[in-house]
C-alpha positions as CSV (number, residue, x, y, z in Angstrom):
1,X,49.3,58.6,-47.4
2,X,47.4,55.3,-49.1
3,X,44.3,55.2,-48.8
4,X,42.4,52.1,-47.7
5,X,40.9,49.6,-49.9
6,X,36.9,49.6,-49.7
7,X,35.8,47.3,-46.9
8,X,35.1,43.9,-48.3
9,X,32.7,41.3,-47.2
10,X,35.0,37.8,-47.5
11,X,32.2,35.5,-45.9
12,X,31.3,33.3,-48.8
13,X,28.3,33.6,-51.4
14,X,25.8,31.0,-50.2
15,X,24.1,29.3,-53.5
16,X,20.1,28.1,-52.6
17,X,19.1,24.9,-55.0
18,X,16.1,23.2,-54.8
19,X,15.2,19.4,-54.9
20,X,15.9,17.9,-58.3
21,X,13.1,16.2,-60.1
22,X,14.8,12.7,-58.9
23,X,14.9,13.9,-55.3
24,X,10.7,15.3,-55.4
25,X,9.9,12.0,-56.7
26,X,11.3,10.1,-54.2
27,X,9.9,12.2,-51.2
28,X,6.9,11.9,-52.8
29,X,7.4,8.3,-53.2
30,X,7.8,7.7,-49.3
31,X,4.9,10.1,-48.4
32,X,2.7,8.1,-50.4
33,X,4.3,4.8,-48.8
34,X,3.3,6.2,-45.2
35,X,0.2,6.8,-46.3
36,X,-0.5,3.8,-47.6
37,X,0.7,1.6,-44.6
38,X,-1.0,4.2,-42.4
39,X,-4.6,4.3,-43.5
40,X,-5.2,0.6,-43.2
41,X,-4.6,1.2,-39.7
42,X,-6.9,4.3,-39.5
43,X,-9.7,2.8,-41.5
44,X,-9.5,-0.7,-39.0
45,X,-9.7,2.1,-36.1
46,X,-12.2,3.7,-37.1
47,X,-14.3,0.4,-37.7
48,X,-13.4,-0.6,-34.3
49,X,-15.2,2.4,-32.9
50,X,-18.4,2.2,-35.0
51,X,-18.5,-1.3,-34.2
52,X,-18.2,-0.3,-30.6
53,X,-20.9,1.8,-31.2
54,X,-23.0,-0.4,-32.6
55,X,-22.8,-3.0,-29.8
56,X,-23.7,-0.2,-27.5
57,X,-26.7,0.7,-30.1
58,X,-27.8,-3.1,-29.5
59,X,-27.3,-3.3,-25.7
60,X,-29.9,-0.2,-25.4
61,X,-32.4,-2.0,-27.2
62,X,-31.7,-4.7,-24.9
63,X,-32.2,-2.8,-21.9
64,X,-35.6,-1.4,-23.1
65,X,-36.2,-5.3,-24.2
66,X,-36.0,-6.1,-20.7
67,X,-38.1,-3.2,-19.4
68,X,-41.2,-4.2,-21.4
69,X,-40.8,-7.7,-20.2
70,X,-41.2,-6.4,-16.9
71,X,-43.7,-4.5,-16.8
72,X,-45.8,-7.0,-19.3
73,X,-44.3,-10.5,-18.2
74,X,-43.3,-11.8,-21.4
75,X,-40.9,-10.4,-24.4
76,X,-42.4,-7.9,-27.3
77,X,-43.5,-9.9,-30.7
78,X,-41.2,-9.8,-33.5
79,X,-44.1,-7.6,-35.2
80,X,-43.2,-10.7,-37.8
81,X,-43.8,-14.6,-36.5
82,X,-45.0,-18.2,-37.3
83,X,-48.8,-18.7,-36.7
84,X,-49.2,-22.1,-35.1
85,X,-53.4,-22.1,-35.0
86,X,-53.0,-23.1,-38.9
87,X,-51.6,-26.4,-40.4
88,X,-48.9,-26.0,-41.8
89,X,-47.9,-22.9,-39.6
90,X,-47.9,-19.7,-41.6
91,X,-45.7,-16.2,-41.4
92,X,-48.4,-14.3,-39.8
93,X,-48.2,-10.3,-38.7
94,X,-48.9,-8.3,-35.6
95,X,-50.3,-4.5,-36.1
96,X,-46.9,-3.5,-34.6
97,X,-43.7,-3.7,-34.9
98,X,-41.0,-4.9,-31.9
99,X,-39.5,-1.5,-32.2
100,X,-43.4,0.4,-31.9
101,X,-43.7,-1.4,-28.8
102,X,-40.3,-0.7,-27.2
103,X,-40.7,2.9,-28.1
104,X,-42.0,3.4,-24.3
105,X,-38.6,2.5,-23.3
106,X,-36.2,4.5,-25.7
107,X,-34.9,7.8,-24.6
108,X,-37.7,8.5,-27.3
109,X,-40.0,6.7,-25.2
110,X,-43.1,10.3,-25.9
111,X,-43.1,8.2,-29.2
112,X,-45.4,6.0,-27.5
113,X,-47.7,8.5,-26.0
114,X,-49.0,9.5,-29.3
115,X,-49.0,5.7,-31.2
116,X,-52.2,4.3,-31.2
117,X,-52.1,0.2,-30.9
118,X,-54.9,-0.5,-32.8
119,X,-53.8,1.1,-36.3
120,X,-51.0,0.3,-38.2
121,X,-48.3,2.7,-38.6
122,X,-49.1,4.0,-42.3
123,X,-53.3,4.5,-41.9
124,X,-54.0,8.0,-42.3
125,X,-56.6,7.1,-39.6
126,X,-54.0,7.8,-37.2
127,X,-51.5,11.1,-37.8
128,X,-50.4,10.5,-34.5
129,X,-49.0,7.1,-36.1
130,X,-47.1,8.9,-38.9
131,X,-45.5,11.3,-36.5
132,X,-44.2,8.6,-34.7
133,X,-43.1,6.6,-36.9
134,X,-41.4,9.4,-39.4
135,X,-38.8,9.8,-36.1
136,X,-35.2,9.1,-36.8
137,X,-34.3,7.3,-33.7
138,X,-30.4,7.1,-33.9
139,X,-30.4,4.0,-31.5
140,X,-32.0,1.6,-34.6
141,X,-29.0,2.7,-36.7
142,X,-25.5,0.9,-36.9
143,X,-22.8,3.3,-37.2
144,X,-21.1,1.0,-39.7
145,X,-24.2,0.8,-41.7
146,X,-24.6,0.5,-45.1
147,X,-25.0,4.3,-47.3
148,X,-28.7,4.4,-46.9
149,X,-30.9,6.3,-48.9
150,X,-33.9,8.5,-47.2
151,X,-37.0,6.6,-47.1
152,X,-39.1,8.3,-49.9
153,X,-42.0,9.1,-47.3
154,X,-39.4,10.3,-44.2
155,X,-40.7,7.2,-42.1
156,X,-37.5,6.0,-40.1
157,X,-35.3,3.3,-40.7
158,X,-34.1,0.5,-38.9
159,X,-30.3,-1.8,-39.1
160,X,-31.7,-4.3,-36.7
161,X,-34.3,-7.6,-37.2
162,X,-35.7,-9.2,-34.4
163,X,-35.4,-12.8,-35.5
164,X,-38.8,-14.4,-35.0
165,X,-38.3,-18.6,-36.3
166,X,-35.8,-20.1,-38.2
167,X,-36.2,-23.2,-41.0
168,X,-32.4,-24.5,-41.0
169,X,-32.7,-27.8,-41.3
170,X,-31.0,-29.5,-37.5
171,X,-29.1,-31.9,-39.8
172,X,-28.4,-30.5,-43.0
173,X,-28.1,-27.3,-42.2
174,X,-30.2,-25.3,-45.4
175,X,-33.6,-24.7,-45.5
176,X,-36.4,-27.3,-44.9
177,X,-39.6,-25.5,-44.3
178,X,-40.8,-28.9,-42.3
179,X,-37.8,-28.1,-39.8
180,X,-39.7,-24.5,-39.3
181,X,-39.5,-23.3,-35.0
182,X,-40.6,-20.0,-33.8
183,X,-37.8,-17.5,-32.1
184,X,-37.7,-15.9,-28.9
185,X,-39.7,-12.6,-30.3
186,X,-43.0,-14.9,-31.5
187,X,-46.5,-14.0,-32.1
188,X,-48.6,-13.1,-29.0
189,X,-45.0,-12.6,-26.8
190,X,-42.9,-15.2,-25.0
191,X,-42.3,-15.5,-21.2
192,X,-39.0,-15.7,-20.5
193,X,-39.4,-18.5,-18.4
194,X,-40.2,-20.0,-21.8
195,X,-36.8,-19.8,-23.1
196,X,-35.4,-23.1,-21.8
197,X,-32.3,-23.0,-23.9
198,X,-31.1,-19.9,-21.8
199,X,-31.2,-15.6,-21.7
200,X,-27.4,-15.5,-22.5
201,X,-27.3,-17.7,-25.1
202,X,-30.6,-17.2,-27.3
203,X,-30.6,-14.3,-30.0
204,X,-33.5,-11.8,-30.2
205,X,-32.5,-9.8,-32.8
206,X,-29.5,-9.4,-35.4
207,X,-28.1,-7.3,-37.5
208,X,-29.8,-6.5,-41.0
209,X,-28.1,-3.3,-42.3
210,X,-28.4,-2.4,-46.0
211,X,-32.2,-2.6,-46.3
212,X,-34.4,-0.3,-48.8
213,X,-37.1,1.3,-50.2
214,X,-38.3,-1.4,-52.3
215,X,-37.8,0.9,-55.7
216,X,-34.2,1.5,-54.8
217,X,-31.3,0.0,-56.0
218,X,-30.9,-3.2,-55.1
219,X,-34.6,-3.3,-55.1
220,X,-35.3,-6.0,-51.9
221,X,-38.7,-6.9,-51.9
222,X,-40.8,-7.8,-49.4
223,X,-43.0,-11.1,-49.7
224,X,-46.0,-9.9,-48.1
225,X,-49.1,-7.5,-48.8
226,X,-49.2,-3.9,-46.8
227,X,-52.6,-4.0,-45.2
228,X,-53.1,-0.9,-46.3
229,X,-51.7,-1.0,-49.6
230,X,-54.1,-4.0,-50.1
231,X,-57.2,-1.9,-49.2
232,X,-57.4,-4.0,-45.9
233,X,-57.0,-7.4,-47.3
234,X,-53.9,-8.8,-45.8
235,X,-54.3,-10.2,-42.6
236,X,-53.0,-9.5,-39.0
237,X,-52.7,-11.7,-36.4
238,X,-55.4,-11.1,-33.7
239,X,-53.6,-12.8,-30.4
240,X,-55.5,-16.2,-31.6
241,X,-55.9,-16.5,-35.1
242,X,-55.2,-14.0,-38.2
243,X,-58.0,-12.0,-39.5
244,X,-57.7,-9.5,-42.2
245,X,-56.8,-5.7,-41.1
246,X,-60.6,-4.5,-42.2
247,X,-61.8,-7.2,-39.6
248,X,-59.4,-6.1,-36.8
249,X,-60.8,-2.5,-36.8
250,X,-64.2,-3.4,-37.1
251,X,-63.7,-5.7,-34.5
252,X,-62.2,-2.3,-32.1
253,X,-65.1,-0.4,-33.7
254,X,-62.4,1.3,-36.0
255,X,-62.2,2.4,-39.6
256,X,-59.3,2.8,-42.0
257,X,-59.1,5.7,-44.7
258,X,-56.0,4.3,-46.1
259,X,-52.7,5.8,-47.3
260,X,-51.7,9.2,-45.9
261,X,-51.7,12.0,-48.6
262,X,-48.6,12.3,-50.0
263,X,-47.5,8.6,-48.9
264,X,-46.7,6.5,-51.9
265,X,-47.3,2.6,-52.8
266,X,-44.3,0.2,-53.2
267,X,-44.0,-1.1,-56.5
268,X,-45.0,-4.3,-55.5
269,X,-47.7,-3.6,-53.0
270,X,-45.7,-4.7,-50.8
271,X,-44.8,-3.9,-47.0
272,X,-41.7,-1.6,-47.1
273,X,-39.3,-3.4,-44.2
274,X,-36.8,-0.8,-44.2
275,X,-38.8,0.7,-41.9
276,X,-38.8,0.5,-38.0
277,X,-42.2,1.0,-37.7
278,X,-43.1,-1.7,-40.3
279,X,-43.7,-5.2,-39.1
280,X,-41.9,-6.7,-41.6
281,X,-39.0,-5.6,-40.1
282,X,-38.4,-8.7,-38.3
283,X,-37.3,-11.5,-40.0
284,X,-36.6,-15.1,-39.8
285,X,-32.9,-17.0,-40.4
286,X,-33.7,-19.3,-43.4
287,X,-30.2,-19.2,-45.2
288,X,-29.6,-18.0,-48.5
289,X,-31.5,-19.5,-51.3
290,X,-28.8,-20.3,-53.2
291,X,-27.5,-22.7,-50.6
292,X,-27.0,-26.3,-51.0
293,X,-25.9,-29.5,-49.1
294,X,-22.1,-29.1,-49.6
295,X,-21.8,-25.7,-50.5
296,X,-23.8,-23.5,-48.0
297,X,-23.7,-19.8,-48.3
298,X,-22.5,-17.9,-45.1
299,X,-25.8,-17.2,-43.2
300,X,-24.6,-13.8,-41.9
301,X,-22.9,-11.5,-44.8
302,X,-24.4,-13.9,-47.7
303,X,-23.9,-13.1,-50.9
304,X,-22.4,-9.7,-50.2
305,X,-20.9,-9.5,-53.5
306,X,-21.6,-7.9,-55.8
307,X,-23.7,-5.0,-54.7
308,X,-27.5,-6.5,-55.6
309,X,-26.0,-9.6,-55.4
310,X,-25.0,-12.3,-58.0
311,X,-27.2,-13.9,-60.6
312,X,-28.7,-17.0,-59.0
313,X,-29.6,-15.1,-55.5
314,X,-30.6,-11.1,-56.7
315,X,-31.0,-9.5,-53.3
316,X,-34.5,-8.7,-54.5
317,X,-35.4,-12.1,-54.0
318,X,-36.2,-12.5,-50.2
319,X,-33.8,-14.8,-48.5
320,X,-31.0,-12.9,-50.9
321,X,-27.8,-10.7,-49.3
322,X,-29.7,-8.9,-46.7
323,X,-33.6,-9.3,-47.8
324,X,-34.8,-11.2,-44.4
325,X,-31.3,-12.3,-43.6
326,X,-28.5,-11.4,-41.1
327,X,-25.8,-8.8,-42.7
328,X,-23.7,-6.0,-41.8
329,X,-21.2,-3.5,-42.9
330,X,-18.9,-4.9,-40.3
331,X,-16.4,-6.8,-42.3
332,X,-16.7,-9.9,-40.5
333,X,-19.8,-10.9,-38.9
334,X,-22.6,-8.9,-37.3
335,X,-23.6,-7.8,-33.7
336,X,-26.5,-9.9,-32.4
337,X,-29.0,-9.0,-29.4
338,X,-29.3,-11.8,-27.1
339,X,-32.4,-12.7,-25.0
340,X,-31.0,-11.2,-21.3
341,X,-30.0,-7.5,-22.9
342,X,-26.5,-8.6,-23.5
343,X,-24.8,-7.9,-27.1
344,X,-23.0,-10.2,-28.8
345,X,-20.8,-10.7,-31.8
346,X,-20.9,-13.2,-33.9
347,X,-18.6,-14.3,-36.8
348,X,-20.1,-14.8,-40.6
349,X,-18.2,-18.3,-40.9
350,X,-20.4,-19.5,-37.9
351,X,-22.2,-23.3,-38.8
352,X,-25.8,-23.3,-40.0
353,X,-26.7,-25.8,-37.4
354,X,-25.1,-23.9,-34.6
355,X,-26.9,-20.6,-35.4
356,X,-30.1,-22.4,-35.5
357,X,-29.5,-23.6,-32.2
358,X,-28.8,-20.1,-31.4
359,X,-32.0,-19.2,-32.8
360,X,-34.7,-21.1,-30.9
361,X,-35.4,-20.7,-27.2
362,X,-36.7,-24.1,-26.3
363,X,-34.6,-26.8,-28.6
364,X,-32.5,-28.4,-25.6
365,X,-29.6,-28.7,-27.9
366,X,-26.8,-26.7,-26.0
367,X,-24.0,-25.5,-28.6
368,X,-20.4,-24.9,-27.9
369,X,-19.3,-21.4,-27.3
370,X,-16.0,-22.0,-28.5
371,X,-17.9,-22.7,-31.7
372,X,-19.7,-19.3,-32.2
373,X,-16.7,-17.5,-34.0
């Protein structure tokens, strides 16, 4: 008897390869191409959603704009304005800042419990002050703002400037300090029923992201003396004239004892605007300084290149990138506050002469809406 061959297995040996070098590169070629056409996408998503965000930042501000104005009949001060008792009209300061005086109507609003009027934010008279005003209050911050740096002293920061006057010339459309009118937010607080030019269509505030300490890179400077820094030299505005800040509290039977411990001077002596609780956060719409009759800068975004700006307008120099002007992260304009709570954006490219218009409350010259990009 034969025996039977061993059983066999006659399926057939399956060889495994792997991708060749050729066929890697190419896969990784095309997974670099999605990528590439994807994140553009992503990015211009993302922006839409801060930007979103940012409009919704504004219109709260606006709604607790509105509130003060009806429980005090007229809008907050800009903290920053034009004094009109003296000739020629001079920037002039209020002991606080829009944002101090809105703090009743935040979601923040114990703020105000604790801030005493009479003192400036920074005098060590006041802790109460300091507490206050070293609160991060999300609702002052774009989402699309600039990398910010901590303020040096913790005090919060602010991305948005009430606009208090404007100096654009009506005709030529740069800046003519004869051509100087004061904003909705002005000195001593406006009644609405001042604002001729209309609610909807008269900016309070704008965006100003990228602000600083002053001794940070890019260094933006403020024009104007701290009161305290000053030892109670620079002047305040007292509802009627300006006096200096020693006057003021003598005049509410107060005394200063200056800088907190620990606080720290700017370089300059200067007010530090970065801040919310700082005055000097509010601003005017002058144009950049290296603007001229046939080639005017962009009033919002100005000089946004290169980082500290270029060599004839250093963003240290005030009216400079975003030192006292309009400017944003947002790639093409910023979101502006307008006078009846409503949000609003508008377009870097937008004319000099129409933004002044924008601007004042009481110049009778209606603008186009179609021209507000």
């Amino acid at each position: 008897m034969s025996k039977k061959p061993p059983y066999h297995n006659s399926a057939p040996t399956v060889i495994r390869r792997g991708l060749s070098v050729t066929e890697l590169l190419v896969t990784i070629s095309v997974i670099g191409l999605l990528v590439a056409l994807t994140l553009p996408a992503i990015q211009t998503a993302r922006e839409s959603a801060r930007r979103t965000q940012c409009g919704n930042h504004v219109r709260e501000i606006g709604h607790a704009m509105l509130q003060f104005e009806q429980v005090k009949r007229r809008l907050p001060t800009g903290g920053k304005g034009i004094d009109l008792t003296v000739v020629p009209p001079a920037v002039a300061f209020d002991v606080q800042s829009t944002f101090t005086q809105l703090a009743a109507h935040f979601d923040e609003s114990y703020l105000a419990a604790a801030v005493k009027p009479e003192y400036a934010y920074n005098d060590a008279a006041c802790v109460e002050n300091q507490v206050a005003a070293r609160t991060h209050v999300s609702v002052l911050l774009c989402p699309s703002g600039a990398p910010r740096l901590a303020d040096p002293d913790g005090y919060g920061q602010t991305d948005y400037m009430p606009i208090v006057y404007t100096d654009i010339d009506p005709l030529t459309g740069v800046r003519n300090p004869q051509a100087l009118a004061t904003g909705a937010l002005a000195l001593a607080g406006l009644p609405v029923s001042k604002i001729g030019d209309g609610l909807s269509r008269t900016i309070a505030m704008l965006e100003d992201s990228g602000r600083t300490w002053e001794a940070y890179f890019p260094n933006m400077k403020s024009g104007f003396a701290d009161p305290l820094f000053s030892g109670g030299s620079a002047r305040v505005f007292n509802g009627a004239a300006q006096v200096t800040y020693s006057e003021w509290l003598q005049a509410h039977q107060l005394r200063s004892q200056g800088l907190p411990a620990g606080d720290r001077q700017t370089p300059s002596g200067n007010r530090a605007m970065n801040r919310w609780a700082e005055p000097a956060c509010g601003g005017g719409i002058s144009g950049q300084m290296n603007s001229v009759p046939g080639k005017i800068m962009p009033l919002i975004n100005g000089n946004s290149l290169p980082a500290g700006g270029p060599a004839d307008c250093p963003w240290s120099t005030t009216n400079c990138g975003p030192n006292d002007e309009a400017w944003s992260a947002h790639p093409a304009g910023a979101m502006a506050l307008m006078c009846d709570g409503s949000g609003r954006f508008v377009g870097q490219n937008i004319d000099a002469i129409i933004l002044r218009r924008m601007v004042t409350p009481d110049e009778q010259f209606p603008y186009d809406d179609a021209a507000v990009p």
